[in-house]
N, C-alpha and C positions, 0 to 999 in steps of 0.2 A: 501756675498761670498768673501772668500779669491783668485781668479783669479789668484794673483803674486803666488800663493805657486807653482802652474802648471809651471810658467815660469823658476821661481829658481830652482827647482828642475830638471830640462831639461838644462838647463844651469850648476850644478855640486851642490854640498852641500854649499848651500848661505844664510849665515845668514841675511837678510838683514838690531740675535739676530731671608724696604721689606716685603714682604707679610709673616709671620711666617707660617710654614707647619713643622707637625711632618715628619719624613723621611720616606719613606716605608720601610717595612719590610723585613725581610733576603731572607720570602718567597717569591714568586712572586707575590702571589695572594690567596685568599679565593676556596680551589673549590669545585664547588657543580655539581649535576647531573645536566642536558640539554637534551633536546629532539636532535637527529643527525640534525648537522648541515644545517643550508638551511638559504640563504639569499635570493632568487629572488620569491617564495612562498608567500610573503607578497603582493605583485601585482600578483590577481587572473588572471586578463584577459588579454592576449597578445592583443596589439592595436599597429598596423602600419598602414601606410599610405597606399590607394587602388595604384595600377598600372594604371598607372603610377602615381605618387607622385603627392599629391594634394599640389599646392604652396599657402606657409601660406601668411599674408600679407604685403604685403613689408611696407605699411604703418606703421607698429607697432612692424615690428623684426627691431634689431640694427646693423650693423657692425659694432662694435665695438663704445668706447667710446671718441675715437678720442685723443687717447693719442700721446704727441709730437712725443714718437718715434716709437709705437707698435699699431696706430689707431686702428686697427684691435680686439686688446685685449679688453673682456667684452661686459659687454651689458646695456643699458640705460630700464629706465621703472621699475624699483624696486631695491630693500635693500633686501640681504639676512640675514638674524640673523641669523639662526643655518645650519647647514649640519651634519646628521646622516650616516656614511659611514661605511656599513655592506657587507664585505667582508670575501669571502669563498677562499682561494688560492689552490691550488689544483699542489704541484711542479711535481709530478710525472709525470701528464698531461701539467704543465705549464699553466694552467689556471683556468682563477679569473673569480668567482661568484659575481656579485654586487648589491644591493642594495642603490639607491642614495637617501634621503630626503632632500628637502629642504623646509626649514621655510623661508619665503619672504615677503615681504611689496612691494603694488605696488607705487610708487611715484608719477606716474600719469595716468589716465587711460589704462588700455589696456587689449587689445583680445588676445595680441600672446609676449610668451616671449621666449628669446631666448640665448642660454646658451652655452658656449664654451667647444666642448668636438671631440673626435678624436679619428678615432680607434674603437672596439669591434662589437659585434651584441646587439640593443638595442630589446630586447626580450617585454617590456611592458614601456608605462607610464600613469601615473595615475595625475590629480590636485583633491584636495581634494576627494582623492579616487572614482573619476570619469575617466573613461577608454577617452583618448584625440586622437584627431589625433595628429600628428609630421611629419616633414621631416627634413635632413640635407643637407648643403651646406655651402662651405666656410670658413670650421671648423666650422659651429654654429648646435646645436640641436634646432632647432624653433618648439616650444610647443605650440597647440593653446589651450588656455584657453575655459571652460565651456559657460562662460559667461564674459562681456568687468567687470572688477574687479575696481572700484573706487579708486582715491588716495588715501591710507591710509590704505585701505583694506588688509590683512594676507590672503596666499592660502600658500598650499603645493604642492609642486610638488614630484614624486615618479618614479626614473628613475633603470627599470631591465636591467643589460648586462651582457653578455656572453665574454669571447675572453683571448688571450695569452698579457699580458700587452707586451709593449714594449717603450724603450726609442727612444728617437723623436730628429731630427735635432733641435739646438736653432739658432733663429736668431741672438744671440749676443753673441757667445761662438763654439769654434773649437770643442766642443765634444760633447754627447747626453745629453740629460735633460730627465728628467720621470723616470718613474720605469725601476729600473738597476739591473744589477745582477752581482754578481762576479766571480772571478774562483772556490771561494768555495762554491757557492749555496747562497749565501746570496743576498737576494733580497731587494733592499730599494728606497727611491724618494728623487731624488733633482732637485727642479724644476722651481728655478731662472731661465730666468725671465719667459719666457713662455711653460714648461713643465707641469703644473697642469691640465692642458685640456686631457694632453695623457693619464691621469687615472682616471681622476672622471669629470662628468658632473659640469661645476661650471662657477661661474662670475669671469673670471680667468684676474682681476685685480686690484692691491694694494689697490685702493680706496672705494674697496668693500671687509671690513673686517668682520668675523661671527666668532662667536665659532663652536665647531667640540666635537661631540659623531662617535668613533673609536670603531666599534666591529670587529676583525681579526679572522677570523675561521683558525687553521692551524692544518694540524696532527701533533701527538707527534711524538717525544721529539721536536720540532721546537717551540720557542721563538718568539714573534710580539710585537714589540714595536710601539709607533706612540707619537704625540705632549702629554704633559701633564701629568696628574696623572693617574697610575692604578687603576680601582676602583676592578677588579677583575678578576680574572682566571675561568670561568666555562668548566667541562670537562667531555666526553662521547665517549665515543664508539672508544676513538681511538684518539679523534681530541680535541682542546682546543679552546678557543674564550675567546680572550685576549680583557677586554673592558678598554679603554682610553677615559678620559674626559678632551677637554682644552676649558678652561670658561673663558678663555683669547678675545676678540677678535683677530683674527690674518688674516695675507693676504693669498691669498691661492698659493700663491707661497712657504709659508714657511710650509704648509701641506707636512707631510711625513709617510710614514710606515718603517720600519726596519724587514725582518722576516727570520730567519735562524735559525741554531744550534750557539744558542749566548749566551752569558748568563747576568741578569741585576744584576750590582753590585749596591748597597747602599755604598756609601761613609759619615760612620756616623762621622768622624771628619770633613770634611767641610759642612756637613749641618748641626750640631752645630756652628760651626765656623761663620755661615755666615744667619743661620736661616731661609734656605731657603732647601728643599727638594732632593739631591744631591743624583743623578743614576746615572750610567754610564751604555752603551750596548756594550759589548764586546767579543770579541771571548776569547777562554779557555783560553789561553795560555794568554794574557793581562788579563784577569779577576783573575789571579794567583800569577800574578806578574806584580800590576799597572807601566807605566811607571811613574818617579819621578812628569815631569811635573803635572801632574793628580791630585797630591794629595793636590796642590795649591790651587785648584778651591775654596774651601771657601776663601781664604786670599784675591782672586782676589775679587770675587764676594763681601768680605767688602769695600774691598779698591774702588771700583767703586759705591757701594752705598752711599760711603761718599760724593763722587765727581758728580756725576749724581742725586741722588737720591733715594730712597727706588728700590729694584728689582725687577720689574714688572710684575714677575710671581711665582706660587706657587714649579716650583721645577725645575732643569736644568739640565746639562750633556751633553755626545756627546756620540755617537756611532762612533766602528772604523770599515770599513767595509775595501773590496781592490779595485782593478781596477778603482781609483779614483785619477784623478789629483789634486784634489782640498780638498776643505774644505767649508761646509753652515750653515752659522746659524738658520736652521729651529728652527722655533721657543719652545722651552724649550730642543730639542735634535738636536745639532748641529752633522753634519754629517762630519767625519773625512775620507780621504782617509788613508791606512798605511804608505802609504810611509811619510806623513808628520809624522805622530810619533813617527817611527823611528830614528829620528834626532832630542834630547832632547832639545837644548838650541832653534832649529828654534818651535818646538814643540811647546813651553812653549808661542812665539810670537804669532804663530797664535790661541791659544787657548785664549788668551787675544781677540785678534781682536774679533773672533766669539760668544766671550761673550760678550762684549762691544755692540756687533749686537741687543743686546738682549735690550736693553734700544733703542739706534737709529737704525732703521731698522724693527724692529719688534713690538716695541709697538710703538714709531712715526716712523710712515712710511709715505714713501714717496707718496703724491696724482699724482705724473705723473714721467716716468718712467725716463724723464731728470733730476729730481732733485736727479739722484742714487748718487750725490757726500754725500746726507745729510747722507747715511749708509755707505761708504765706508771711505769718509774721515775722518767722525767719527769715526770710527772704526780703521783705521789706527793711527789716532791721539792718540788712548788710547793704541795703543801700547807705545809710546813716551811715556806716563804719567805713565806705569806703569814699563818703561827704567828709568824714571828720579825717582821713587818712589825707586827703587830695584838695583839702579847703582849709582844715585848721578846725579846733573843738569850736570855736564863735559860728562856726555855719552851722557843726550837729548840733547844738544848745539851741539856735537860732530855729530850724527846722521841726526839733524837738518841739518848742511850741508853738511854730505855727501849726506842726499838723495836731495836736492835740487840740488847741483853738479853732481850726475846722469839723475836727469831732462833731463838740459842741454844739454847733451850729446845724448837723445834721437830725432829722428827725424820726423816730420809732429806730434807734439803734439795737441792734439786738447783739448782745455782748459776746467777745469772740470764743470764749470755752464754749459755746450754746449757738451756732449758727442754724439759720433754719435752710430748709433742704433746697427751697425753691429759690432762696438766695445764697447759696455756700460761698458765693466768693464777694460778701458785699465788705462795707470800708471798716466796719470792724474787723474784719479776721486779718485785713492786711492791719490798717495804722494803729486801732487800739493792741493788737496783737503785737505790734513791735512797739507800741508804749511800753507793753506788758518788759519786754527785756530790758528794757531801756529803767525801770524803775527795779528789775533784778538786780541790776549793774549797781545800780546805787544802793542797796540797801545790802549787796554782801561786796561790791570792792571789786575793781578791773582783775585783780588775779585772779578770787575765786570765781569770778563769772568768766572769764576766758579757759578755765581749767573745767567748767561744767560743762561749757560750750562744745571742749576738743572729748569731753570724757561723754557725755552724751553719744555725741558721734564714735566714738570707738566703740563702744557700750552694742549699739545698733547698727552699724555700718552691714551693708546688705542685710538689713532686715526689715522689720517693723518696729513700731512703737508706739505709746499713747501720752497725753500729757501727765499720768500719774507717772510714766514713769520717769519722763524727762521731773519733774518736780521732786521725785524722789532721788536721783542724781544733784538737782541742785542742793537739795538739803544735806546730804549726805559730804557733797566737795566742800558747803559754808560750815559746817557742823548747825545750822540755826534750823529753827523749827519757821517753816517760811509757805503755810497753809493760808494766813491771814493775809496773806501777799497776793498769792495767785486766788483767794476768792474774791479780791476787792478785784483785782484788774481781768482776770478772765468770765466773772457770773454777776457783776453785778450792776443793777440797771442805770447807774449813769456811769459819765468818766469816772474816771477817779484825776485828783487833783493828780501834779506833777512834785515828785520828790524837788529840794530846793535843790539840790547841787548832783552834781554826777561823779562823784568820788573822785 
């Protein structure tokens, strides 16, 4: 997430997350007939819990997985691999039909699993198409299983709801997260760090990554975009069902839908350009007349595969929606507010940032939610590298210390290895966090720090990670013992000066 665009832009105009995929096509999609819409039909039998609510067992449901800053997030006792998310929107009523599946492995014995989800009327669930009891508490949906499920063992779980989505306070952010909607009727999900619970049943944390099958029922003329490739348009009686497949692993934080009167552009010069799949979702008036920055996205997207590594997924873009402070790098469709757009040169910075995202952040992600500095100050940092690519080193050197002299100047910083929860995304995790590289680069040498950079990312690619182990690749590519480095610029309580030269 780009957090600063919210503050700069509240402050006056300041300038301050490969694979080859043919592109999609002009059309949106293939369309063929469909029986009328219905997603909650696939679970026959409503099952809820008797009155009063039978308690599942405390033994075997989780609160959470005990993460440094969000303990509360996710649940212990299985791996989910896939989630099927079969949605019926309904805007006239304002409400969403759901179907939830999930594919899951249990990791160690259990009777009762337990899933993060908030909000709606759960109308059925189902494990292995068996009618279950359920109750909730404490944001969790606790499921009890058929029968105790062996480590290792695959079930499915099959969750029906009913309800008017809505976005949700974040613990770590002044505005809502989840499904949001604009002044224009455009409805979409951003839902760093803890919004993924406000719309769909899930293990709503980083360290439990799955792929995702997106089918979007909407009436015509309305447009549904979500992560990934279109595989297809099917349409009836009125309504369309828009289906998305991302065979990526991804966190489900960076799970989105997009659904309005939008329209999805194909950008065939940079997905030649860059050999990776290039859409954009856009309302008319941008779909007509790309803004400039826009049309970089292939040059960006080479110039970062040289420097990171191949691009970690089969197609990218960003949707521009309104009443958005900010900007997220969900994953293959980063989510743009307008107002950053409208301001070309600030524009062009964060559309670097949020694809940068797309290497650190989304395919290495971070395993606990303290280590946010590994997506942000990377991601900050390749603003810098693609300043000094597209300006000359006199602007990154130039930059360099002005934002460390802004630092400075800010007060109760709290250093970016050590974020606290209720601010996860303040200005240390971004600029001290990409000082933090910027003072690696200098003290082991452009080769070995481009060779940690690509070997990190192969190292983790669709996975997780933490800063000991990015710091143990660094040591490892410099051969130097480089502990005295990251505790000066990641723990400790002022800046640290700037190295004098940049190698």
């Amino acid at each position: 997430m780009n957090r600063r665009v919210a503050a700069l832009l509240v402050a006056a105009i300041l300038v301050s997350s490969c694979a080859e995929s043919d592109p999609l096509p002009a059309d949106p999609g293939p369309e063929t007939a469909a029986p009328p819409p219905s997603t909650t039909t696939l679970v026959t039998t409503t099952t809820t819990t008797t009155a009063p609510p039978v308690p599942l067992s405390d033994a075997t449901t989780r609160l959470g997985l005990g993460d440094s800053r969000y303990p509360e997030l996710g649940n212990g006792g299985y791996d989910v691999a896939h989630y099927t998310v079969d949605l019926t929107f309904d805007p006239e009523h304002d409400m969403l039909s759901a179907l939830v599946s999930i594919d899951a492995t249990a990791t160690e014995p259990v009777d009762t699993i337990s899933l993060d989800f908030i909000g709606f009327d759960i109308t059925a669930v189902k494990v292995d198409n068996e009618s279950v009891d359920f109750d909730r508490s404490n944001g969790k949906l606790n499921v009890r299983l058929p029968a105790v499920v062996a480590a290792g063992d695959s079930f499915v779980i099959a969750i029906a709801y009913t309800g008017t989505p809505q976005a949700v306070p974040s613990q770590a952010l002044p505005f809502e997260v989840g499904w949001r909607t604009d002044a224009a009727g455009i409805r979409y999900v951003v839902a760093e760090p803890d919004g993924g619970r406000s719309w769909l049943p899930l293990n709503d944390h980083p360290s439990d990554k799955a792929t995702y099958t997106f089918l979007i029922t909407v009436p015509e003329p309305l447009v549904a975009a979500a992560n990934g490739t279109l595989q297809e348009r099917i349409t009836d009686l009125g309504w369309s069902t828009w289906v998305w497949e991302s065979t990526d692993p991804m966190a489900s934080y960076l799970a989105t839908v997009v659904i309005g009167e939008i329209e999805i552009v194909v950008d065939e010069a940079s997905s030649a350009e860059s050999g990776v799949a290039v859409r954009n979702v856009l309302p008319a008036d941008l779909a007509t007349a790309l803004p400039i920055p826009l049309e970089r996205q292939g040059e960006m997207i080479e110039f970062f595969a040289k420097l990171f590594g191949s691009y970690p997924f089969d197609s990218y873009g960003i949707a521009v929606v309104g009443d958005f402070e900010a900007a997220l790098e969900n994953q293959t469709l980063s989510i743009f507010g307008r107002s950053v757009v409208e301001f070309p040169a600030f524009f062009e910075t964060v559309l670097v940032h949020e694809l940068a995202h797309q290497w650190f952040g989304n395919s290495v992600t971070p395993a606990d939610w303290g280590d946010i500095w590994l997506n942000e100050g990377f991601a900050t940092y390749a603003e810098w590298l693609w300043l000094e690519h597209t300006r000359g080193r006199a602007a990154y050197e130039a930059t360099i210390g002005g934002e460390r002299n802004r630092l400075t100047l800010a007060a109760d910083l709290q250093p970016p290895g050590d974020p606290l929860a209720e601010d996860l995304f303040s200005v240390s995790v971004y600029v001290w966090g990409g000082l933090t590289l910027h003072a690696l680069r200098v003290e082991i040498g452009d080769d070995a720090f481009f060779e940690t950079l690509q070997t990190y990312y192969a190292t983790y690619e669709n996975s997780i990670a933490t800063t000991a182990d990015f710091i143990a690749i660094a040591e490892a590519v410099s051969g130097s013992d480089l502990s005295a480095l990251f505790d000066q610029w990641l723990y400790s309580e002022v800046v640290p000066e700037l190295p004098s030269t940049a190698g």
